[in-house]
C-alpha positions in Angstrom: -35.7 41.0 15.1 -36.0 41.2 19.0 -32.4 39.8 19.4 -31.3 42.2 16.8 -32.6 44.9 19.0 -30.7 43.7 22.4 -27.8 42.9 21.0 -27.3 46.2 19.1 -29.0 47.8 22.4 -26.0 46.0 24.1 -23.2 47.4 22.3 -24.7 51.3 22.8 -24.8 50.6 26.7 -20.8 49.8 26.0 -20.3 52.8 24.8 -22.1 55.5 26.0 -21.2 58.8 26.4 -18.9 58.3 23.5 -20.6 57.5 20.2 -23.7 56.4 21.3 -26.0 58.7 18.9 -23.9 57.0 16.1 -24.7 53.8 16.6 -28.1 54.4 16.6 -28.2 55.6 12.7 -31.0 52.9 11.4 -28.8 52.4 8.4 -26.2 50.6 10.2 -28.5 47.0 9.6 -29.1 45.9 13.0 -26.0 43.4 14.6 -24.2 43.5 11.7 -23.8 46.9 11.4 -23.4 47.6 15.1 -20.9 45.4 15.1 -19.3 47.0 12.5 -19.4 50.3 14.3 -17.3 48.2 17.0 -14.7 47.7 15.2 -14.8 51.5 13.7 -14.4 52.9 17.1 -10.8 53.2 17.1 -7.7 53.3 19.3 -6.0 56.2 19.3 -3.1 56.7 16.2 -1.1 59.3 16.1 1.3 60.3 13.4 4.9 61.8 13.8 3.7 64.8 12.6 0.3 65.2 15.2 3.4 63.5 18.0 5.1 67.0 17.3 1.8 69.5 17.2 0.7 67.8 20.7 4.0 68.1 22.3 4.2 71.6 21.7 0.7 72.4 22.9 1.1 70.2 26.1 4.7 72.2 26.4 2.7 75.6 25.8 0.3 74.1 29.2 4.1 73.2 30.7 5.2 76.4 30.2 2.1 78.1 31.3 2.1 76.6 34.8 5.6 77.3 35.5 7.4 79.8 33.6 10.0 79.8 31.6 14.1 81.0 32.6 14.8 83.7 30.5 19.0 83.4 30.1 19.6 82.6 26.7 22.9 81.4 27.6 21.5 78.5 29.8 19.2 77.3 27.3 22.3 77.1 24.5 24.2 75.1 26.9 21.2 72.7 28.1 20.6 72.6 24.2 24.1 71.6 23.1 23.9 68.9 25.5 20.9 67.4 24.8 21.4 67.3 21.3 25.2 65.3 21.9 22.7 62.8 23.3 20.0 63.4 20.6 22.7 61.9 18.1 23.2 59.2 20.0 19.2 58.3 20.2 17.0 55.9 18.2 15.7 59.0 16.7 18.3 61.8 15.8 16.3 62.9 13.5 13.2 64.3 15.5 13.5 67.9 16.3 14.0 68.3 20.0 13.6 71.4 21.9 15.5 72.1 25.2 13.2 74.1 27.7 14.6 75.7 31.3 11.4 76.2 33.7 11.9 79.2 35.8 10.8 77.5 39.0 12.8 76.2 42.4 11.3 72.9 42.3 13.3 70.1 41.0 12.1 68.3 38.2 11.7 67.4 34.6 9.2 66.5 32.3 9.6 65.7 28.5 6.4 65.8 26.2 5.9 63.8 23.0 7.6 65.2 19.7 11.0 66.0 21.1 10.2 68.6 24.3 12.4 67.9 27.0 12.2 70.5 30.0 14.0 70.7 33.0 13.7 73.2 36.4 16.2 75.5 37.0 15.8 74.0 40.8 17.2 70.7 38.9 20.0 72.9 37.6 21.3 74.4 40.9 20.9 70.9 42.4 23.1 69.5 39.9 27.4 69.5 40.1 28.6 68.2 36.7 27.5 68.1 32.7 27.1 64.1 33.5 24.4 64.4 35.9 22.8 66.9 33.1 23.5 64.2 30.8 22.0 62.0 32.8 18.6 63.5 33.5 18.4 64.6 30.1 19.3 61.2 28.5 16.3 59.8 30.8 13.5 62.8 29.6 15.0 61.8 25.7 14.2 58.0 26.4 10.7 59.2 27.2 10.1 60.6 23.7 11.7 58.1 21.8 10.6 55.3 23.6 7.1 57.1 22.9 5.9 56.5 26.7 3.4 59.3 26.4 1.3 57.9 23.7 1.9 53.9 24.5 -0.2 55.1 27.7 -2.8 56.7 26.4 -3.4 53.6 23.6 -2.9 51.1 26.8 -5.2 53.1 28.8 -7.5 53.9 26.3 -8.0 57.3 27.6 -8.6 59.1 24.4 -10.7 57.3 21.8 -12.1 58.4 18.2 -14.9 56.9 16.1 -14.3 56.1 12.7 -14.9 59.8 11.5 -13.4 61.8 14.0 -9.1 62.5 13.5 -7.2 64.4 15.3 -7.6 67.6 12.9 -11.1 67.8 14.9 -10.3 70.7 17.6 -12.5 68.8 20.2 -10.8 65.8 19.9 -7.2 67.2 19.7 -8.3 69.3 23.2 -9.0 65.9 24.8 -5.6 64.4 24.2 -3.9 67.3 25.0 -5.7 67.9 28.2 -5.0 64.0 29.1 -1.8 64.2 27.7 -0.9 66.9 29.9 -2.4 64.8 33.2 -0.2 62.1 32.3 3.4 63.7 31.1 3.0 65.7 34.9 2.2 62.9 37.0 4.4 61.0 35.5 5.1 57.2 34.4 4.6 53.6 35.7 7.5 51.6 36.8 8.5 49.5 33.7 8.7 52.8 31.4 10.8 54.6 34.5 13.3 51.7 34.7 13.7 51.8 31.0 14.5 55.7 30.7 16.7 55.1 33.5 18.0 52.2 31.6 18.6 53.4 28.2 19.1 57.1 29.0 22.3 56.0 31.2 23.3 54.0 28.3 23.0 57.2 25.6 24.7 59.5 28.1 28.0 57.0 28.5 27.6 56.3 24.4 28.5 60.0 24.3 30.9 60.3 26.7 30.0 61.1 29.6 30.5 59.4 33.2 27.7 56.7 33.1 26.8 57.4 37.0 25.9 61.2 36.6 22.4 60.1 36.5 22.5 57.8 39.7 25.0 60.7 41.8 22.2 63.4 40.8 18.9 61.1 42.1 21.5 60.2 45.1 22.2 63.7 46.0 17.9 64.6 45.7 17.5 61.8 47.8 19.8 63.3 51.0 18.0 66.6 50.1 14.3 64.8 51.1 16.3 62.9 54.0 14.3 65.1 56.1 11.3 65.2 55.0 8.0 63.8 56.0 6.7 63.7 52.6 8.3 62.5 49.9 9.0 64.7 46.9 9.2 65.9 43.3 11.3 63.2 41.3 11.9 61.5 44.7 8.6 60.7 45.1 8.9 58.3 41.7 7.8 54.3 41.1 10.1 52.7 41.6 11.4 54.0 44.7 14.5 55.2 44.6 16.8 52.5 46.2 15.5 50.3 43.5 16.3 52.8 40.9 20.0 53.6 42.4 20.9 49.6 42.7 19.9 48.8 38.6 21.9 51.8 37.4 24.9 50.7 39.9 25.0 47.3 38.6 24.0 48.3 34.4 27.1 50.3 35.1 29.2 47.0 36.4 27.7 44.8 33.9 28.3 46.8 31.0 31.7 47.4 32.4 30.6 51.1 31.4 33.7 53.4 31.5 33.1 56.8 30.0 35.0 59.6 32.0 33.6 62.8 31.3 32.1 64.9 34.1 32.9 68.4 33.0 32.4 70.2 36.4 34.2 73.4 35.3 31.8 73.6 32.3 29.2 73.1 34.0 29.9 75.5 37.0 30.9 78.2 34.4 27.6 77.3 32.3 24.5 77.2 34.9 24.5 80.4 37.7 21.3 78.8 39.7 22.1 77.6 43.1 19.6 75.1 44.9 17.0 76.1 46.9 15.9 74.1 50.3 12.8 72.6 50.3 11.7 74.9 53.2 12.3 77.8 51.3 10.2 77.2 48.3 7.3 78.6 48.0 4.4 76.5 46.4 1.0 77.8 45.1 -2.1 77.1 46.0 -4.2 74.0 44.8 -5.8 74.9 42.2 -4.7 78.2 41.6 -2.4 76.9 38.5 -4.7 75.9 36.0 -3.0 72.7 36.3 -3.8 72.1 39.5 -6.4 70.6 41.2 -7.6 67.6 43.8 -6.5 64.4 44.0 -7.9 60.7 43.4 -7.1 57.9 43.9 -6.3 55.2 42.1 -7.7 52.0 40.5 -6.3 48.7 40.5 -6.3 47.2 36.4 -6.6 43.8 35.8 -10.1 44.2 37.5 -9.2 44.4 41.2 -11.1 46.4 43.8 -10.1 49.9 44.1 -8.0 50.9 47.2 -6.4 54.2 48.3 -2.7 54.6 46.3 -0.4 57.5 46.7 -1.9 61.0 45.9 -0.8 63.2 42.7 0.9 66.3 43.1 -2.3 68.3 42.0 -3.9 67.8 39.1 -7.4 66.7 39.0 -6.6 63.4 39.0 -4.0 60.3 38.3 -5.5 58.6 35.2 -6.5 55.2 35.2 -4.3 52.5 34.2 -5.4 50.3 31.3 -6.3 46.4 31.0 -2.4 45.7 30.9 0.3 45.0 32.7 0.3 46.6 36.1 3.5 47.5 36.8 4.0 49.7 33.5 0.3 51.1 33.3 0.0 52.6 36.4 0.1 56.5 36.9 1.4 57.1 39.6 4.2 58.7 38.2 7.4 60.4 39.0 5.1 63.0 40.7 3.0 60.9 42.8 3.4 61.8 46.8 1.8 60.6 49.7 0.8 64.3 50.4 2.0 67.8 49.6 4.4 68.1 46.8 6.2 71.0 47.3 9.0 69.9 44.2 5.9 69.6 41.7 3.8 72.4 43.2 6.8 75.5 42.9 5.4 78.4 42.0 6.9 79.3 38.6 8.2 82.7 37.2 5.7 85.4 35.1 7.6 84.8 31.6 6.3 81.5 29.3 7.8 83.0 26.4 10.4 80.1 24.8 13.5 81.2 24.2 14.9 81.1 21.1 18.3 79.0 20.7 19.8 78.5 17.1 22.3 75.6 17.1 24.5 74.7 13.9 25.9 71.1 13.6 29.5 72.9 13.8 28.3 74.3 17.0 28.0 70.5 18.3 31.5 69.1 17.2 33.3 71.6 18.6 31.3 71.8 21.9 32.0 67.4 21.4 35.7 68.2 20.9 35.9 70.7 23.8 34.9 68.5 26.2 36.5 65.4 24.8 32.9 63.7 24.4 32.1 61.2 21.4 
């Protein structure tokens, strides 16, 4: 009876501050039944359905912090060409939702369930419908690749006992809020890669010139040439040499040929003209919502904790899980080694989502147009 005790006495040191007043119901049987509360305490699942509910509350946060461009005209033409790409994913059949942020920084974030939003900053600093392609085709991998949740199950950063689902508004805040922290400071190395990867492979699938995505992270890298700090989507694991050299050689290997650039659609498309770093004007930390301090990381696999690279703001990177390194870590495409003046823009006053209604005729002839597949 004494080793019952300590053994179940055990298990509610594990977890505490999580379920602990449930596993101390005297009809759970001693071990047996604590143990069976062990394996009750869940990971987290999350059906397509809740993947589409979170997305668009973590958008709503997205929104909120920086504003939403209200041109009607530049969200249809973002739209059409995400969803030339959409057809062209593992999962054309997920509603996906094209979103213009009304902020100078350049950037773009993509939350579960099919929203995909991009800066109009990114939009100015862009030349061509590939490089769109490109960056869209990258944000598109990230939902259908499911990156977001993979890293909150690795990291177990949102757990549930047995009773709890996420129909429970307390529970549902907690993934959003971590959900949030992670889609904004962005993705380890292995699930970076891989949207680079497979997003350059939907955009030439479609059409488009395979090396919009690599000229586009090209051209932000000579824009942080000269600076101290490195930025926004610059600022990314893996750095961005790395990043540049796999898409050049994906490109050779594949013997990758798709032609279409569509400059003049492009240019006659998008009005926004890029901003210089120096002349954007960031908001205070903190004074966001979003925003906050930074931490520093942990080491997984055990290893003493060291300083890493700081977040752009929020309250914290998250901690990686028990996994592999390389793709748990959160350092993200947002993580800086001091002030991020791409990630903390100030945004524009409006969040309201503008409303685009795009038919599947609309698509073919927008395909046909530009000679796209």
């Amino acid at each position: 009876m004494h080793t019952s005790r300590t053994v179940a006495t055990l298990w509610l040191a594990v977890f505490a501050g999580s379920s602990a007043a449930a596993f101390a119901e005297p009809q759970l049987g001693g071990v047996g039944g604590a143990l069976k509360r062990v394996q009750q305490f869940r990971e987290l699942q999350v059906t397509e359905a809740e993947e589409v509910e979170l997305g668009a509350a973590v958008s709503e946060k997205v929104r909120n912090r920086y504003g939403v461009a209200q041109d009607a005209a530049v969200h249809k033409y973002v739209t059409m060409v995400g969803q030339v790409l959409v057809q062209r994913s593992s999962r054309p059949s997920l509603r996906f939702t094209f979103i213009v942020l009304d902020t100078d920084g350049v950037n773009a974030f993509a939350t579960p369930g099919g929203f995909v939003h991009i800066t109009r900053g990114a939009l100015g600093l862009m030349q061509n419908e590939s490089e769109l392609a490109g960056v869209l085709g990258h944000e598109i991998e990230h939902v259908t690749q499911k990156h977001t949740i993979k890293a909150m199950q690795k990291g177990k950063m949102v757990q549930m006992t047995a009773e709890e689902t996420l129909k429970n508004p307390e529970v549902f805040g907690r993934l959003v809020d971590k959900t949030t922290e992670l889609v904004l400071a962005g993705f380890g190395r292995n699930e970076e890669l891989e949207s680079d990867r497979q997003g350059l492979s939907l955009a030439d699938a479609a059409g488009y010139a395979p090396g919009g995505l690599g000229a586009f992270l090209t051209r932000l890298k000579a824009r942080n040439s000269a600076s101290v700090e490195k930025q926004g989507l610059f600022a990314s694991h893996p750095e961005m040499d790395e990043r540049l050299t796999k898409l050049d050689k994906q490109i050779a290997d594949k013997k990758l040929a798709s032609a279409a650039t569509l400059e003049a659609r492009y240019r006659a498309s998008i009005p926004y003209k890029p901003k210089p770093l120096t002349e954007i004007t960031a908001v205070e930390a903190g004074a966001a919502g979003l925003a906050g301090g930074a931490k520093k990381n942990e080491k997984s696999e055990g290893k003493a904790e060291e300083p890493k690279k700081r977040g752009f703001g929020l309250g914290g990177l998250l901690k990686p899980g028990s996994g592999d390194k390389k793709s748990a870590e959160v350092t993200g495409s947002g993580a800086s080694r001091g002030v991020d003046t791409e990630r903390g823009a100030k945004g524009g006053p409006v969040k309201t989502l503008v409303a685009v209604q795009v038919m599947p005729a609309d698509i073919e002839a927008f395909k046909k147009q530009g000679g796209l597949k």
